[in-house]
C-alpha positions in Angstrom: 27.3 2.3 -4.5 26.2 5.6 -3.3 23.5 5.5 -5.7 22.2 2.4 -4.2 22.6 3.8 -0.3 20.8 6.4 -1.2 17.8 4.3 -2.4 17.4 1.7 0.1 17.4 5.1 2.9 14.6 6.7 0.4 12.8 3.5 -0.1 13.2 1.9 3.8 9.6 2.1 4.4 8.3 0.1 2.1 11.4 -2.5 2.5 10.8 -2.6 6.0 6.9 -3.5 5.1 8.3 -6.0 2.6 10.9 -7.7 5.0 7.6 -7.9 7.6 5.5 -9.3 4.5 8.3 -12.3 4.1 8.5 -12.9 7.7 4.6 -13.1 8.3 4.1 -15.5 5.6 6.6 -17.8 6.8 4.6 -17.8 10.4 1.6 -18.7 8.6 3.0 -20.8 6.4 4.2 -23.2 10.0 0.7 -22.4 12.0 -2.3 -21.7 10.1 -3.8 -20.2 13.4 -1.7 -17.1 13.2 -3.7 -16.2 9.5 -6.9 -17.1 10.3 -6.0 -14.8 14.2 -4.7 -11.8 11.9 -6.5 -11.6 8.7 -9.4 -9.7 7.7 -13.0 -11.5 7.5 -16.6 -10.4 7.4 -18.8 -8.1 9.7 -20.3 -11.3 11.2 -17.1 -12.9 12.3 -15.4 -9.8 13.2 -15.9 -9.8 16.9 -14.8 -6.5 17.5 -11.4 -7.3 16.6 -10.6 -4.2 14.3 -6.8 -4.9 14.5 -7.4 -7.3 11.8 -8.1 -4.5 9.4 -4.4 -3.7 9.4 -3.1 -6.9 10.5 -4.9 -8.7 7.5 -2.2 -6.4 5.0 1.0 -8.0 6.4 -0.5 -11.5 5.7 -0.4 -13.5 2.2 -2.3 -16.6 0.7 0.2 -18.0 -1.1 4.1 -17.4 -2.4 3.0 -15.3 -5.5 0.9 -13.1 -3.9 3.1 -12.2 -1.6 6.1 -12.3 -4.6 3.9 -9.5 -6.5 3.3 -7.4 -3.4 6.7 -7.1 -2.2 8.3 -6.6 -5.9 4.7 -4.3 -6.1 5.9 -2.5 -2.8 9.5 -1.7 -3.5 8.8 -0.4 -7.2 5.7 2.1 -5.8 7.8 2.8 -3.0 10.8 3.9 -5.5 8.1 6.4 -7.0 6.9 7.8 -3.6 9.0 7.6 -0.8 11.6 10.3 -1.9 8.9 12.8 -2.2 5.8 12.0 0.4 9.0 11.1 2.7 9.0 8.2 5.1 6.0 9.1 7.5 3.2 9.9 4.8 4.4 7.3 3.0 3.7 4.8 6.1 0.4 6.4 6.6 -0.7 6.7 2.9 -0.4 2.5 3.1 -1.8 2.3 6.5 -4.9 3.8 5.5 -5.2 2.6 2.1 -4.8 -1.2 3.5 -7.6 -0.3 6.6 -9.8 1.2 4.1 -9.6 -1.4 1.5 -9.8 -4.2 4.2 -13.6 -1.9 5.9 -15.2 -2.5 2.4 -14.2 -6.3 2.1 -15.3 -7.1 5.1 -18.4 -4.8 4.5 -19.4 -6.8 1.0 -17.7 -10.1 1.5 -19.9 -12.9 4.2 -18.0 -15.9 5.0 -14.6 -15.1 3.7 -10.8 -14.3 5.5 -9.2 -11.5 3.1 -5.3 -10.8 3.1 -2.4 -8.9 1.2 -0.8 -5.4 0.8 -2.5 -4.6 -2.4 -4.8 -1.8 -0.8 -2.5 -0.3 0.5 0.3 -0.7 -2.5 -3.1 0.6 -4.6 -2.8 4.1 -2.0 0.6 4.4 -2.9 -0.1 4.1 -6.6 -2.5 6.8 -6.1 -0.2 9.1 -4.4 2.4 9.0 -7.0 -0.2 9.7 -9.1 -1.5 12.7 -6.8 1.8 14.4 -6.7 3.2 13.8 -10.4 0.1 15.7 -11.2 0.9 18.6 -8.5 4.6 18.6 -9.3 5.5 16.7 -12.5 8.6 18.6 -12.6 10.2 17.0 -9.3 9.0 14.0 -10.9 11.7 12.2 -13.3 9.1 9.4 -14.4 10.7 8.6 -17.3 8.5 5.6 -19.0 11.5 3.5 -19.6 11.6 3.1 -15.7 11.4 -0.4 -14.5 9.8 0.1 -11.4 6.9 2.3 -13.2 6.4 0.0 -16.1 5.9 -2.5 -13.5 3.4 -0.7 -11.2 1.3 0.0 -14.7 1.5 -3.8 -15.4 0.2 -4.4 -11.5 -2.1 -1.8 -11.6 -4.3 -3.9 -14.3 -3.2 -7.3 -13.5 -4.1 -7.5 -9.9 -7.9 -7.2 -10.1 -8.6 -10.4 -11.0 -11.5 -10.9 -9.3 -14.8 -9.2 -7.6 -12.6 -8.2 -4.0 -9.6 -7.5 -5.6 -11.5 -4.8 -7.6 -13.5 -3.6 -4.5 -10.1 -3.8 -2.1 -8.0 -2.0 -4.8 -10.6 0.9 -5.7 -11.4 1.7 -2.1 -7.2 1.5 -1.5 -7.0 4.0 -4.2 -9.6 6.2 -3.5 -8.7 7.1 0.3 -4.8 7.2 -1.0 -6.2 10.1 -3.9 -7.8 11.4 -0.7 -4.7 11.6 2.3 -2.3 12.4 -0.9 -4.2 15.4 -1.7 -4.7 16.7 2.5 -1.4 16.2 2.4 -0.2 18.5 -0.4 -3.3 20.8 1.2 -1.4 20.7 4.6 2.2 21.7 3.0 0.9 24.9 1.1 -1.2 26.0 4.0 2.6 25.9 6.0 4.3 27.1 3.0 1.8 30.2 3.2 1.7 30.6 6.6 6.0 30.7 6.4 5.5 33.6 3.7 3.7 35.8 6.1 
């Protein structure tokens, strides 16, 4: 039980996302107006309404793409959250999703764009980041669940053309904020030494 306490505490950011996830897809699923007020679209339908960038990541076009986001969520989140802790965790998927979102609606004329996966795609990326910095305060064992599922979503998810370009850019400015952020601690660790 503790064991389990001690998880959902680590892992309450991305929960929290995922319990928001569930809730907005009900809303849209009883008023199509609220997806087509909150999701992402092109540069020509935009209207200066730059909420959507973020907005468009707690929506979802259909029951499994929200399923494999949320299952996607928690298992990333498992990897992360204990070591970016709750904050960068939240902004590592902020910025991932509003980066990812910028490039869709950059590329893609006449379309409305949804889902988590940009930012889910940051958070892979700072796992990755930090295993590589500190593999030792890693236990990624590859019998792990949770990782064996993030490899399988990692490949299966770009499906098509802005998947790819929503996942990549996600991935990218997660590499980016993971690394500032380990730049950021040793700068304070140093600074502490002196």
């Amino acid at each position: 039980m503790k064991n389990i306490v001690s998880w959902i505490k680590d892992n309450v950011v991305c929960l929290a996302l995922s319990v928001i996830f569930i809730i907005m897809y009900v809303l849209t699923c009883m008023n199509d107006s609220v997806y087509y007020a909150l999701s992402s679209c092109s540069i020509g339908y935009l209207n200066g309404e730059v909420y959507r960038y973020f907005t468009s990541s707690l929506l979802h076009g259909s029951f499994f793409h929200l399923f494999w986001n949320v299952l996607a969520m928690i298992c990333v989140g498992s990897l992360v959250n204990s070591y970016m802790g709750k904050l960068k965790t939240a902004v590592a998927f902020c910025f991932g999703c509003i980066a990812g979102e910028i490039v869709f609606s950059l590329c893609f004329d006449y379309m409305y764009g949804c889902g988590a996966s940009g930012g889910i795609f940051a958070l892979i990326a700072a796992a990755l980041v930090y295993w590589l910095r500190y593999p030792k305060k890693f236990s990624f064992h590859w019998y792990r669940i949770d990782l064996i599922f993030i490899i399988i979503y990692f490949f299966a998810a770009n499906d098509n053309v802005s998947s790819v370009i929503t996942h990549s850019f996600g991935f990218v400015f997660g590499t980016i904020i993971s690394v500032l952020f380990i730049i950021v601690h040793l700068i304070k660790s140093e600074r502490q030494k002196i």
